[in-house]
C-alpha positions as a Markdown table, in Angstrom:
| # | Residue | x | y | z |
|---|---|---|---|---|
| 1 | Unk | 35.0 | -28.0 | -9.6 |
| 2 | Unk | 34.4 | -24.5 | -10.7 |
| 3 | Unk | 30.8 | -26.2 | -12.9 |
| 4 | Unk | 29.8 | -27.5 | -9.3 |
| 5 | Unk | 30.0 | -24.3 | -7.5 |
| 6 | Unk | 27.9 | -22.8 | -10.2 |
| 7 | Unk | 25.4 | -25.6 | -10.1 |
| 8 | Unk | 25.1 | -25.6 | -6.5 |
| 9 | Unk | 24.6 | -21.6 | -6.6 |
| 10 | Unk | 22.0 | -22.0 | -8.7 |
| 11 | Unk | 20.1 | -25.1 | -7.1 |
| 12 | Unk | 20.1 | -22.4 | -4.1 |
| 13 | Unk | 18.6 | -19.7 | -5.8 |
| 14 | Unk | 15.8 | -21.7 | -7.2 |
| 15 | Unk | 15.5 | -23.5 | -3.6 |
| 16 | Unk | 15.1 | -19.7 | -2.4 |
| 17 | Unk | 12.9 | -18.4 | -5.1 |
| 18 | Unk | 10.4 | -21.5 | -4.6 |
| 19 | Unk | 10.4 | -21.4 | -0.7 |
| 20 | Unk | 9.2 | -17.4 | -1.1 |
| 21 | Unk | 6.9 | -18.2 | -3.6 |
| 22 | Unk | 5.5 | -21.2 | -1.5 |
| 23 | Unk | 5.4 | -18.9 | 1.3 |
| 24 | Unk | 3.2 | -16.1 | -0.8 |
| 25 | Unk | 0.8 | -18.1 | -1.8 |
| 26 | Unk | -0.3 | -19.6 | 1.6 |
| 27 | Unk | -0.7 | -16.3 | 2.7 |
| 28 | Unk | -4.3 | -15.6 | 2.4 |
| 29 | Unk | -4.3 | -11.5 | 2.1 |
| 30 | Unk | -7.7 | -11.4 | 0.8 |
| 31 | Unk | -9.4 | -12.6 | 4.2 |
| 32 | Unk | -8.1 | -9.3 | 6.0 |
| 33 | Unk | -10.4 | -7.2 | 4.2 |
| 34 | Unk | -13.2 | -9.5 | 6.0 |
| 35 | Unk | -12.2 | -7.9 | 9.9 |
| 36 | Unk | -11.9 | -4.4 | 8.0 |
| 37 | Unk | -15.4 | -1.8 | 9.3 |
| 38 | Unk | -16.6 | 0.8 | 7.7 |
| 39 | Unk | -16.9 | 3.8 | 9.6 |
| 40 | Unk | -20.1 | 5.0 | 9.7 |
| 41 | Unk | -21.7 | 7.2 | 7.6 |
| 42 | Unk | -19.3 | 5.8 | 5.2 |
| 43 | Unk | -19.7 | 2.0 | 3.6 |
| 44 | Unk | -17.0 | -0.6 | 2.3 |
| 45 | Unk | -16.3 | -0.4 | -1.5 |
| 46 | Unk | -15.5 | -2.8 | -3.8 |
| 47 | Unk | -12.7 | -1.5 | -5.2 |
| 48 | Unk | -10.7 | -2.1 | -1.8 |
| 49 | Unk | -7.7 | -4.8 | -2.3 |
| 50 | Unk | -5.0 | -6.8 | -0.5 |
| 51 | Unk | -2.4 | -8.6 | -2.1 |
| 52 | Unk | 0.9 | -10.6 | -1.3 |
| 53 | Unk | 3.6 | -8.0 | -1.7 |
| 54 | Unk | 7.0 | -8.4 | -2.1 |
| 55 | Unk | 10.4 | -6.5 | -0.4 |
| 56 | Unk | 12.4 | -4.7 | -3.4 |
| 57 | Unk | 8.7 | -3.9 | -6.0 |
| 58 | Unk | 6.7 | -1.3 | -6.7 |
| 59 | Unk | 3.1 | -2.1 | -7.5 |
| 60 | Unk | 0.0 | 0.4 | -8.9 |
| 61 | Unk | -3.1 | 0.6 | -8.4 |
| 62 | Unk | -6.0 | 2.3 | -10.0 |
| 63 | Unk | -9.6 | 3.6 | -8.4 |
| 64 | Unk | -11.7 | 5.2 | -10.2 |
| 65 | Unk | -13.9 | 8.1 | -8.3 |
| 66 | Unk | -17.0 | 9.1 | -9.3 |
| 67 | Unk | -17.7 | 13.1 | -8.5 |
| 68 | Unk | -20.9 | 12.9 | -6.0 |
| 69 | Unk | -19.1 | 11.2 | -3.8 |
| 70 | Unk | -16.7 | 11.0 | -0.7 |
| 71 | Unk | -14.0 | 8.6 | -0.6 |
| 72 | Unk | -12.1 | 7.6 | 2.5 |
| 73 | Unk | -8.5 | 5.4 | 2.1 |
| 74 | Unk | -6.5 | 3.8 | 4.4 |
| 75 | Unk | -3.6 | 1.6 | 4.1 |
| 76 | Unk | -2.5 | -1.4 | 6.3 |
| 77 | Unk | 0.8 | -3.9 | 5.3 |
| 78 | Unk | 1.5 | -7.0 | 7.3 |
| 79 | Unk | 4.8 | -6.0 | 10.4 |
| 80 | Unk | 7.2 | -8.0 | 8.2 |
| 81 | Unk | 7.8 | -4.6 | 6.0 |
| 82 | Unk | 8.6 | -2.6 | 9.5 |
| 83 | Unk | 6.3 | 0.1 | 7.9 |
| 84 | Unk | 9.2 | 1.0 | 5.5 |
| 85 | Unk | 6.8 | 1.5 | 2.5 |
| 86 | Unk | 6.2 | 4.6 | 0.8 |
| 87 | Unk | 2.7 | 5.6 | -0.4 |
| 88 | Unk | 2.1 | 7.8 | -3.6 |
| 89 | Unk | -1.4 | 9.1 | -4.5 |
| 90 | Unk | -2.0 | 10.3 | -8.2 |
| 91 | Unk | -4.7 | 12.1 | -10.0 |
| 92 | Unk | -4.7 | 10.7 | -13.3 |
| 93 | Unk | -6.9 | 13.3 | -14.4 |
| 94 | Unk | -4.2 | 16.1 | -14.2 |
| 95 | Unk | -0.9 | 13.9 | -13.5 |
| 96 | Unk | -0.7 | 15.8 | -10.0 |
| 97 | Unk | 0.2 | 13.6 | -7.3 |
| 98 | Unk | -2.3 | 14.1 | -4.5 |
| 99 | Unk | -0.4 | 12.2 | -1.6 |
| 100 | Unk | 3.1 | 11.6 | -0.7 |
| 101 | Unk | 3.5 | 9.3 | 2.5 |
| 102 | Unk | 5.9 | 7.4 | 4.2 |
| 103 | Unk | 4.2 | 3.9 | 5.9 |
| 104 | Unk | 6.3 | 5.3 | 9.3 |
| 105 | Unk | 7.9 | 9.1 | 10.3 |
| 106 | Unk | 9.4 | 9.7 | 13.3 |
| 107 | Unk | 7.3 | 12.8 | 12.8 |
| 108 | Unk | 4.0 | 12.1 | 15.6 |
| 109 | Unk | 1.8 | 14.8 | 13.5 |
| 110 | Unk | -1.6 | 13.8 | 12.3 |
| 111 | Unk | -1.6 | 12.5 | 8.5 |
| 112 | Unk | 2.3 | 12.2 | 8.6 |
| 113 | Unk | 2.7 | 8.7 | 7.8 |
| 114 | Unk | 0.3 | 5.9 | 6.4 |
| 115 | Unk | 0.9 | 3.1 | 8.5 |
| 116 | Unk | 1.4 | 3.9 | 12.4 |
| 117 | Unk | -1.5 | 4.9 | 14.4 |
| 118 | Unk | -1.4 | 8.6 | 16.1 |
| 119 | Unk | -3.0 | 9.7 | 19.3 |
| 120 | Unk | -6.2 | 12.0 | 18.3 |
| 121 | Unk | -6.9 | 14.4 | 21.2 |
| 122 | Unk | -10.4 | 14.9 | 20.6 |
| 123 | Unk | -11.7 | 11.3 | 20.5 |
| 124 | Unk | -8.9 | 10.3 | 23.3 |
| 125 | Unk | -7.5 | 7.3 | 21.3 |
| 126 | Unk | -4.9 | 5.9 | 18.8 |
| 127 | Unk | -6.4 | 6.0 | 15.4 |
| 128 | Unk | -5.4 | 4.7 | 11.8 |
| 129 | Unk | -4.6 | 7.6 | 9.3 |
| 130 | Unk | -7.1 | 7.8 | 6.4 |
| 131 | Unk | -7.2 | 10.3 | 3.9 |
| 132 | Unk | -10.5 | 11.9 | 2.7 |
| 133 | Unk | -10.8 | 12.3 | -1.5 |
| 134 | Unk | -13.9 | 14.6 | -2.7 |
| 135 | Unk | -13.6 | 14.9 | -6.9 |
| 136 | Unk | -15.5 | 17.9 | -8.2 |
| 137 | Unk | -15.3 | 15.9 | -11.1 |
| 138 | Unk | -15.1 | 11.9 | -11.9 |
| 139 | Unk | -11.6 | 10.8 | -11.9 |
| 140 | Unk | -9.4 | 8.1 | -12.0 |
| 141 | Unk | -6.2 | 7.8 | -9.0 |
| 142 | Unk | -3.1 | 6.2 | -9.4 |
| 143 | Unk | -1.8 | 4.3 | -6.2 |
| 144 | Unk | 1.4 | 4.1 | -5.9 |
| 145 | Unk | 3.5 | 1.3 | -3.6 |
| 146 | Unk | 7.3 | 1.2 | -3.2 |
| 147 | Unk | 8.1 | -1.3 | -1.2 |
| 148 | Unk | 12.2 | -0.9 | -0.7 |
| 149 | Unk | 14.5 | -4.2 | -0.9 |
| 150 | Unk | 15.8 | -5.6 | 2.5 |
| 151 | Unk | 18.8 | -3.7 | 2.0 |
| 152 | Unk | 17.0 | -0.4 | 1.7 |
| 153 | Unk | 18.8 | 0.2 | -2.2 |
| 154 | Unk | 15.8 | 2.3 | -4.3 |
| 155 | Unk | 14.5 | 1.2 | -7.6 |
| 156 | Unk | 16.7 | 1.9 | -10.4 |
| 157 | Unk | 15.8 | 4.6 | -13.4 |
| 158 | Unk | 12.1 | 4.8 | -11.7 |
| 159 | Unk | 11.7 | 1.3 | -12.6 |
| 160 | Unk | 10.0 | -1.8 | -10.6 |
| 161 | Unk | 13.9 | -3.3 | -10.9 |
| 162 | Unk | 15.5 | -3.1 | -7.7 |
| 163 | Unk | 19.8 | -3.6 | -7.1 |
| 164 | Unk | 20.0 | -5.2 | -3.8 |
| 165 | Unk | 20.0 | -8.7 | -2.2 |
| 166 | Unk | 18.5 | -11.5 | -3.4 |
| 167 | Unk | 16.8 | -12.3 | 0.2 |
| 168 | Unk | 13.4 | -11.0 | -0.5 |
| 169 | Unk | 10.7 | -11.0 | 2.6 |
| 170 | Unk | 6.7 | -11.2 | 1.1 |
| 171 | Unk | 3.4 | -9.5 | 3.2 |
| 172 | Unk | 0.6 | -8.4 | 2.5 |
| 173 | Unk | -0.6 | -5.0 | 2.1 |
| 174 | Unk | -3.7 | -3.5 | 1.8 |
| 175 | Unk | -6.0 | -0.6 | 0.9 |
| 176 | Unk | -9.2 | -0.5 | 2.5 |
| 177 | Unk | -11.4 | 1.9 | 0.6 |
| 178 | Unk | -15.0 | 3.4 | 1.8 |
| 179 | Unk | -17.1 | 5.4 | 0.3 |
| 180 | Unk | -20.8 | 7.7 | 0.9 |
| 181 | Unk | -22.6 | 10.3 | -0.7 |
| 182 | Unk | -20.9 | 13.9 | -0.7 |
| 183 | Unk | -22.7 | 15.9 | 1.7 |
| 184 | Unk | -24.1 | 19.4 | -0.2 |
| 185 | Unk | -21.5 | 21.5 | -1.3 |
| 186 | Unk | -23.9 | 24.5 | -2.1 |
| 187 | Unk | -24.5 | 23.2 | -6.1 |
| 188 | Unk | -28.2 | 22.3 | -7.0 |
């Protein structure tokens, strides 16, 4: 009896595991960058990704940035994460990280979180946080995505492993990334 239970925990786990796959790969994440505009004077850049993430990883990224120009990020994940992702910007350059943000604060500052939208007095409307990146010299920037497991546990040791649940939810999440000439800094 004890062999049966075992078997039937496993057939469950595997039912899971394919059902999420399944479920990740009909997700077409790659089409949101279509309905993504570049604000002018800036233009869309290449480098800009989305990809089917998964509850409980963390997952990197590197740009490279070329000195000359201006780069403008901005980050987007599909509602199933509740904007609990954590955003981690790193010059590889000089191991500094650059950026530290949570996808949601209950903060309403400006730049306080990467996900939710803030109200910008100026313009009068709600407006998506993006962060502004001018090398003096050519660079390369880790991006850094934590996604926390259902259960909220963090990543042991630092690792990609997480200790939680095995229920595991899958979105997609994006960086949009623009980019335009650096306007004269006073060097000829």
């Amino acid at each position: 009896m004890n062999s049966i239970k075992k078997i039937s925990f496993l057939l469950l786990v595997y039912a899971l595991n394919i059902n999420n796959n399944v479920q990740a790969q009909s997700m077409d994440c790659g089409s949101i960058l279509k309905y993504r505009k570049a604000s002018y004077p800036f233009v869309y850049n290449n480098l800009s990704k989305s990809a089917v993430c998964t509850s409980g990883k963390t997952y990197e990224f590197i740009v490279p940035l070329e000195s000359g120009n201006e780069y403008r990020l901005s980050f987007f994940a599909s509602s199933v994460f509740n904007h609990h992702i954590n955003f981690r910007v790193i010059d590889l350059n000089t191991n500094e990280q650059v950026l530290n943000l949570p996808g949601e604060s209950e903060n309403d500052e400006i730049c306080n979180c990467a996900l939710r939208d803030y109200f910008h007095s100026k313009l009068n409307k709600l407006v998506h946080p993006y962060y502004d990146f001018i090398p003096t010299n050519s660079t390369n920037i880790k991006i850094i995505i934590d996604i926390p497991s259902i259960d909220g546990k963090k990543p042991i040791n630092n690792s990609s492993i997480y200790q939680g649940s095995i229920d595991k939810i899958s979105g997609c999440v994006t960086i949009f990334i623009q980019d335009k000439k650096a306007e004269n800094l006073g060097f000829k």
